[in-house]
N, CA, C and O atoms as CSV, one atom per row, in Angstrom:
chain,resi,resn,atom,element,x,y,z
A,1,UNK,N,N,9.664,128.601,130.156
A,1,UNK,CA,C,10.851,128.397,129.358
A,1,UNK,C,C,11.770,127.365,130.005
A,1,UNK,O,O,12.214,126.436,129.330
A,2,UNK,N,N,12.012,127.481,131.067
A,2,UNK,CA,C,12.448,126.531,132.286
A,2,UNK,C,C,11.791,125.243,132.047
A,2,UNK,O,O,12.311,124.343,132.707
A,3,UNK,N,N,11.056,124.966,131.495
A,3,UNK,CA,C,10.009,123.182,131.130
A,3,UNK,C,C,11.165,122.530,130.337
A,3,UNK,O,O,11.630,121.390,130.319
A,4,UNK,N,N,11.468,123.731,129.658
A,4,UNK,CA,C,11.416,122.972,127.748
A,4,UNK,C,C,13.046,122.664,127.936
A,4,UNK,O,O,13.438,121.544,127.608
A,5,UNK,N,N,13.894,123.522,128.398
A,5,UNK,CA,C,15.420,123.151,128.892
A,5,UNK,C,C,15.301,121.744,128.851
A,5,UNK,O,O,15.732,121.232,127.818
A,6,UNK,N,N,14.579,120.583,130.157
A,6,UNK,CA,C,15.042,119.213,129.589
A,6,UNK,C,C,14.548,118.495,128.766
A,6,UNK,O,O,15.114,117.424,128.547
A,7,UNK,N,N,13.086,118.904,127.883
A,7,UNK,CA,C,12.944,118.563,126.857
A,7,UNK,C,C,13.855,118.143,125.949
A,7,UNK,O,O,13.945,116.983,125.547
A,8,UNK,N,N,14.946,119.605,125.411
A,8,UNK,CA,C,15.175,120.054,124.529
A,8,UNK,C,C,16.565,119.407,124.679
A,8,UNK,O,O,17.309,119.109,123.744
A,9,UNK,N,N,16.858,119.196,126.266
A,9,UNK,CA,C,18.564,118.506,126.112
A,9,UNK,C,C,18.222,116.417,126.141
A,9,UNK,O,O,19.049,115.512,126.030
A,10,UNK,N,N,16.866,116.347,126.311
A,10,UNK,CA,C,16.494,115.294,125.743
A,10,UNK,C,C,16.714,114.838,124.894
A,10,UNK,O,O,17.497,113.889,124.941
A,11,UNK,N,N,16.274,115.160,123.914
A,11,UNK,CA,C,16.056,115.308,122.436
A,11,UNK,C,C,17.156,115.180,121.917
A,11,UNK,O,O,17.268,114.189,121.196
A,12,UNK,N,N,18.753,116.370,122.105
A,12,UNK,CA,C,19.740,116.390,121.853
A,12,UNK,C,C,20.344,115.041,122.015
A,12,UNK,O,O,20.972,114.500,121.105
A,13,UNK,N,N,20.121,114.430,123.345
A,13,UNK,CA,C,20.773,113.414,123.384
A,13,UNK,C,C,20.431,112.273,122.945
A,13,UNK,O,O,21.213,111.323,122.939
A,14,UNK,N,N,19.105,112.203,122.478
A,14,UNK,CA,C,18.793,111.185,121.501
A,14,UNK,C,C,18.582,111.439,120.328
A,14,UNK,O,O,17.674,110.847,119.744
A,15,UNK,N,N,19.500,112.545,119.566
A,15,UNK,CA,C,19.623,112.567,118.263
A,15,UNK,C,C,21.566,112.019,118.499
A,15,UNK,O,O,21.909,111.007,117.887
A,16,UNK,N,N,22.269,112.506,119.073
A,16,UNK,CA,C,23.203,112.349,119.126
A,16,UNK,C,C,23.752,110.462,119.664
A,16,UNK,O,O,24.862,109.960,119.484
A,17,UNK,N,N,22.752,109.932,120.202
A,17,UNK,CA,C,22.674,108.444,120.692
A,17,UNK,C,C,22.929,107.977,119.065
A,17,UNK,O,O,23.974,107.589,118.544
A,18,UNK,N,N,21.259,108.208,118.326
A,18,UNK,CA,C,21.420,107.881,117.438
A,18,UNK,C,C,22.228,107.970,116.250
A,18,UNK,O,O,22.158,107.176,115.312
A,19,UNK,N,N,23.130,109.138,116.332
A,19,UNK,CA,C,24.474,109.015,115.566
A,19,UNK,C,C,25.665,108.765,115.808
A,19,UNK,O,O,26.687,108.947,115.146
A,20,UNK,N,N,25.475,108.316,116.845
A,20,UNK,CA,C,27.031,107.707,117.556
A,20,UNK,C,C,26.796,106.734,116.983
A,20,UNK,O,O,27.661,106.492,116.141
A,21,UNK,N,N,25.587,105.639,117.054
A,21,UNK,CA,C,25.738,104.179,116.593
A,21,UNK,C,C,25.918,104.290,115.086
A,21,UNK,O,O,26.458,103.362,114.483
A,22,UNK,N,N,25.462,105.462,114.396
A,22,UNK,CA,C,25.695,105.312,113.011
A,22,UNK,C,C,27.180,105.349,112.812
A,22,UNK,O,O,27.665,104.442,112.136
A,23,UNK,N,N,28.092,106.410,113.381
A,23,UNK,CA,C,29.210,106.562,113.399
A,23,UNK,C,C,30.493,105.246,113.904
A,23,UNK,O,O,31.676,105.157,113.576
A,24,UNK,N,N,29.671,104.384,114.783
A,24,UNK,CA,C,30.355,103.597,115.429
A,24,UNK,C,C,30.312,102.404,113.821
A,24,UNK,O,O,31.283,101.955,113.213
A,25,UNK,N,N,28.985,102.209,113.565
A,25,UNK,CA,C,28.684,101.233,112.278
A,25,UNK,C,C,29.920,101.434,111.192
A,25,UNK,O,O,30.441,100.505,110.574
A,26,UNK,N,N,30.275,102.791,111.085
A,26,UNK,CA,C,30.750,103.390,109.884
A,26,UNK,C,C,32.124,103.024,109.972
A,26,UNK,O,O,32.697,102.406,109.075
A,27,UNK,N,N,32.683,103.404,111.067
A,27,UNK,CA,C,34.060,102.856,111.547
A,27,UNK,C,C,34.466,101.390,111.927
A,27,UNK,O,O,35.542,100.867,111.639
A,28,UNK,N,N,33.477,100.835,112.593
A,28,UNK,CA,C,33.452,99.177,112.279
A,28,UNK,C,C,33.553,98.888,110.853
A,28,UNK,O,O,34.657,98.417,110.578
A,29,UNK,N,N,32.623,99.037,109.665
A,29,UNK,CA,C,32.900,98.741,108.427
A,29,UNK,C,C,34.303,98.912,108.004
A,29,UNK,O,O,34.925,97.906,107.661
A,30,UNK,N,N,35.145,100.614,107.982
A,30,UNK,CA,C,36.168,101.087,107.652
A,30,UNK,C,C,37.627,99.731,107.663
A,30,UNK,O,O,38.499,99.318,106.899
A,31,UNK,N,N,36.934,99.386,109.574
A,31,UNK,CA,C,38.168,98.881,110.079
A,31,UNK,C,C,38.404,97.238,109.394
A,31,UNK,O,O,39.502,96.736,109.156
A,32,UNK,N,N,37.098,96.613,109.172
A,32,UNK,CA,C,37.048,95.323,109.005
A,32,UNK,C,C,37.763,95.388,107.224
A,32,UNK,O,O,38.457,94.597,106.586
A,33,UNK,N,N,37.213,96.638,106.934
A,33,UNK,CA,C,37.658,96.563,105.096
A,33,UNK,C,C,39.893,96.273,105.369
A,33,UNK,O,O,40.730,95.659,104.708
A,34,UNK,N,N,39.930,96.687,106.006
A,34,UNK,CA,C,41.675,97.083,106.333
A,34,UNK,C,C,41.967,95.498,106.582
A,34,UNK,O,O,42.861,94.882,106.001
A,35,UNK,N,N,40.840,94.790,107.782
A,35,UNK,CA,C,41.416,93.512,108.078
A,35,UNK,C,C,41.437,92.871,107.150
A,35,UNK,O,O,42.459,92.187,107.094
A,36,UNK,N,N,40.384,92.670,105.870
A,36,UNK,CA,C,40.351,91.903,105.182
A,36,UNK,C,C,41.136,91.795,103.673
A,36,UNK,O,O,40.825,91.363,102.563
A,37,UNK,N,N,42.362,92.454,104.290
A,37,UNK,CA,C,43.376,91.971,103.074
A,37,UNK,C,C,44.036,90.661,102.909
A,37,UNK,O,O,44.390,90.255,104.016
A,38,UNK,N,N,44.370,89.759,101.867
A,38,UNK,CA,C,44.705,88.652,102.076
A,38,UNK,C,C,46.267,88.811,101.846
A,38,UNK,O,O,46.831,89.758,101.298
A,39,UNK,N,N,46.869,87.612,102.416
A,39,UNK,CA,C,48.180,87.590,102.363
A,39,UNK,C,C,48.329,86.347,101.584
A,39,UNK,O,O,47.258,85.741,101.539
A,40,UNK,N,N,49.386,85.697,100.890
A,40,UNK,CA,C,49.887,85.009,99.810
A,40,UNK,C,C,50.466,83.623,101.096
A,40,UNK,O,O,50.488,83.959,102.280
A,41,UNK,N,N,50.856,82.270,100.746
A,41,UNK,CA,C,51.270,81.726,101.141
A,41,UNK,C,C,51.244,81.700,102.990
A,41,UNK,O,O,52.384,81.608,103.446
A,42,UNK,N,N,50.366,81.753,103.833
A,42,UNK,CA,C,49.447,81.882,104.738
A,42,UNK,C,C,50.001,80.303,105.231
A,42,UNK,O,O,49.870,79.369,104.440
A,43,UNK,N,N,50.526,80.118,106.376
A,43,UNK,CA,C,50.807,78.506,106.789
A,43,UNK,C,C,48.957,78.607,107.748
A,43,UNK,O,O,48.216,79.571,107.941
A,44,UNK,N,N,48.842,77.311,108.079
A,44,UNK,CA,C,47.530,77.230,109.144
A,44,UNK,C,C,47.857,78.032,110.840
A,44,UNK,O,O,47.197,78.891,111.425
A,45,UNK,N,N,49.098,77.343,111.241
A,45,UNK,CA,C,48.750,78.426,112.376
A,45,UNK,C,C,49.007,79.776,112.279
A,45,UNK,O,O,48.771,80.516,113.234
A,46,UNK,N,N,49.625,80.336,110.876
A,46,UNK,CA,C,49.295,81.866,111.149
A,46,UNK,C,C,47.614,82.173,110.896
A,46,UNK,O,O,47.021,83.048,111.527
A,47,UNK,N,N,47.156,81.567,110.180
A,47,UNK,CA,C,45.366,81.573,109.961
A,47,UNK,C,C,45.102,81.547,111.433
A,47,UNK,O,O,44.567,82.467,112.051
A,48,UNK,N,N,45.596,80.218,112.034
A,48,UNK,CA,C,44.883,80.109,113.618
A,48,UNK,C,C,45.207,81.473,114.554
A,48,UNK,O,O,44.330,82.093,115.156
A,49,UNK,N,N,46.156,81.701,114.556
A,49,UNK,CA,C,46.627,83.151,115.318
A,49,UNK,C,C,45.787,84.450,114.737
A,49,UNK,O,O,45.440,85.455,115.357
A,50,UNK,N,N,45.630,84.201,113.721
A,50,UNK,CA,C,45.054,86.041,112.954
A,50,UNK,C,C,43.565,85.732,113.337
A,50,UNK,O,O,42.951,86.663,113.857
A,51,UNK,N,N,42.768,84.298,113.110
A,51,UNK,CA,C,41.558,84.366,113.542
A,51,UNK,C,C,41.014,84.834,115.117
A,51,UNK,O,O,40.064,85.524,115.484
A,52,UNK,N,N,42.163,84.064,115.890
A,52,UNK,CA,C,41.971,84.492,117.147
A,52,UNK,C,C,42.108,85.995,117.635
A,52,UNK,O,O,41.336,86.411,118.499
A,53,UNK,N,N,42.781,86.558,117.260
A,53,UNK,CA,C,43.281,87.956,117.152
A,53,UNK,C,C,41.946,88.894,116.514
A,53,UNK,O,O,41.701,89.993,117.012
A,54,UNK,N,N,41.286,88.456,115.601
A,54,UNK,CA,C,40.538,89.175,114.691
A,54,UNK,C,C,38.926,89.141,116.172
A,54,UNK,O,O,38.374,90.132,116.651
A,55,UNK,N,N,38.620,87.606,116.497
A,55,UNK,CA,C,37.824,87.604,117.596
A,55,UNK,C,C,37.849,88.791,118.513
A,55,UNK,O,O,36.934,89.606,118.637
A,56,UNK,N,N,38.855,88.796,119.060
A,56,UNK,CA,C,39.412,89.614,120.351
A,56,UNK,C,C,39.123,91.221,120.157
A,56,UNK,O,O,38.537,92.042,120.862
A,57,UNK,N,N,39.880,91.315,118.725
A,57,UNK,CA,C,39.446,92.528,118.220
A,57,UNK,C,C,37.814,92.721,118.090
A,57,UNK,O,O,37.359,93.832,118.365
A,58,UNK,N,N,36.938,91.690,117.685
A,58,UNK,CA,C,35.539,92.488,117.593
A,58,UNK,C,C,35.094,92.136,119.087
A,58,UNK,O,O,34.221,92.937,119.420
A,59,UNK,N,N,35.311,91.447,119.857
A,59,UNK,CA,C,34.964,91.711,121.413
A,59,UNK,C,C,35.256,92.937,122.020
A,59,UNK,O,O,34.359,93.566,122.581
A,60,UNK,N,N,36.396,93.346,121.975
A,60,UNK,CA,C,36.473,94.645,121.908
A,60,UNK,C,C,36.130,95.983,121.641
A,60,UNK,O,O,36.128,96.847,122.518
A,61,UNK,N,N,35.787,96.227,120.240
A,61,UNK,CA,C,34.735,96.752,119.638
A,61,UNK,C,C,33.288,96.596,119.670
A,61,UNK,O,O,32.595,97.345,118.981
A,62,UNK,N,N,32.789,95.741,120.364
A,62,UNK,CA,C,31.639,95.656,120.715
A,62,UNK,C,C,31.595,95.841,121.783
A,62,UNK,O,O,30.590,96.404,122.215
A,63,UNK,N,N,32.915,95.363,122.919
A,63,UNK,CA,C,32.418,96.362,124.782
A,63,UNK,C,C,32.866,98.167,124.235
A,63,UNK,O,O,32.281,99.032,124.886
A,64,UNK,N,N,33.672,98.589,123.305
A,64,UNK,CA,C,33.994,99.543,123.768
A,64,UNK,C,C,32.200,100.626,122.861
A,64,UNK,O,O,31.846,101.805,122.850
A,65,UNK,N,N,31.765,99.631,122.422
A,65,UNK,CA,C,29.968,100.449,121.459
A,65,UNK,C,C,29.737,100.013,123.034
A,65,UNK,O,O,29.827,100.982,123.787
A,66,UNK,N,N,29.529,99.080,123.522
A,66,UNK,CA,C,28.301,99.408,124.586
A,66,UNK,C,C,28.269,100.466,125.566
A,66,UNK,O,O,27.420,101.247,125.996
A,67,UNK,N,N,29.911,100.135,125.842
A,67,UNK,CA,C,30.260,101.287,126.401
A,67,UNK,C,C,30.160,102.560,126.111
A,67,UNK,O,O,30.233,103.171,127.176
A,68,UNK,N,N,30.005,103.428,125.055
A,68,UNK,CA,C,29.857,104.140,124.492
A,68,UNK,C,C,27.854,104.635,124.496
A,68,UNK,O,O,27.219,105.667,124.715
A,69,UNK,N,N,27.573,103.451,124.184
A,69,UNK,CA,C,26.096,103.570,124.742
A,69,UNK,C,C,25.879,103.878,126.205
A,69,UNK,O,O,25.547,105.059,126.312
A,70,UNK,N,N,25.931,103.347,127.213
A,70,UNK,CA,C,25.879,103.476,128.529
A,70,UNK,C,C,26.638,105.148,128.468
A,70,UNK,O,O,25.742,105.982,128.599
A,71,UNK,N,N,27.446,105.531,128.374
A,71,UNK,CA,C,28.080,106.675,128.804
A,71,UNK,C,C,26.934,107.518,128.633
A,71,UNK,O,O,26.524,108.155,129.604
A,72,UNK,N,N,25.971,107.662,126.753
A,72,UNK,CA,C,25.876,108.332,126.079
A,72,UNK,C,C,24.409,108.244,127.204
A,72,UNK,O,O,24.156,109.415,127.485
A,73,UNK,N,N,23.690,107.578,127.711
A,73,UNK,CA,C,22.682,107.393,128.357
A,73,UNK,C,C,22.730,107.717,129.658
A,73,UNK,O,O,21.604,107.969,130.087
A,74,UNK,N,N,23.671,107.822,130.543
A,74,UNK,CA,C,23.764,108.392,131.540
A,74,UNK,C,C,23.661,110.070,131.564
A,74,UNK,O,O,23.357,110.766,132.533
A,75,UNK,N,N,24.022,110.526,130.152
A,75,UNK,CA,C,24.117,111.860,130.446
A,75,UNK,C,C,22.365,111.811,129.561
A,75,UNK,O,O,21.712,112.846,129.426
């Protein structure tokens, strides 16, 4: 019975790997739908500022998934 214990917390953690990234997908979509409202009369450097900003934001969101991976793999 003692075998199957890390089998079984194996398993757990790669069902749960695999729904973190679904979950992470789901909330990336959510968030980008929010960014992509348009605003009316828009000069260019507010475009230049919101693009840069919008970058930063998915750099972010993509260290804080890897991160999220690595954690989820250590255990």
């Amino acid at each position: 019975m003692d075998d199957d214990i890390p089998d079984t917390i194996k398993k757990c953690l790669d069902i749960l790997d695999e729904n973190l990234e679904i979950v992470s997908n789901i909330e990336f979509d959510l968030n980008d739908e929010k960014n992509n409202e348009l605003v009316s009369d828009m000069k260019l450097h507010n475009l230049f500022d919101m693009t840069e900003d919008i970058v930063e934001s998915e750099k972010i969101k993509r260290a804080e998934s890897k991160l999220m991976r690595r954690q989820s793999e250590d255990f």
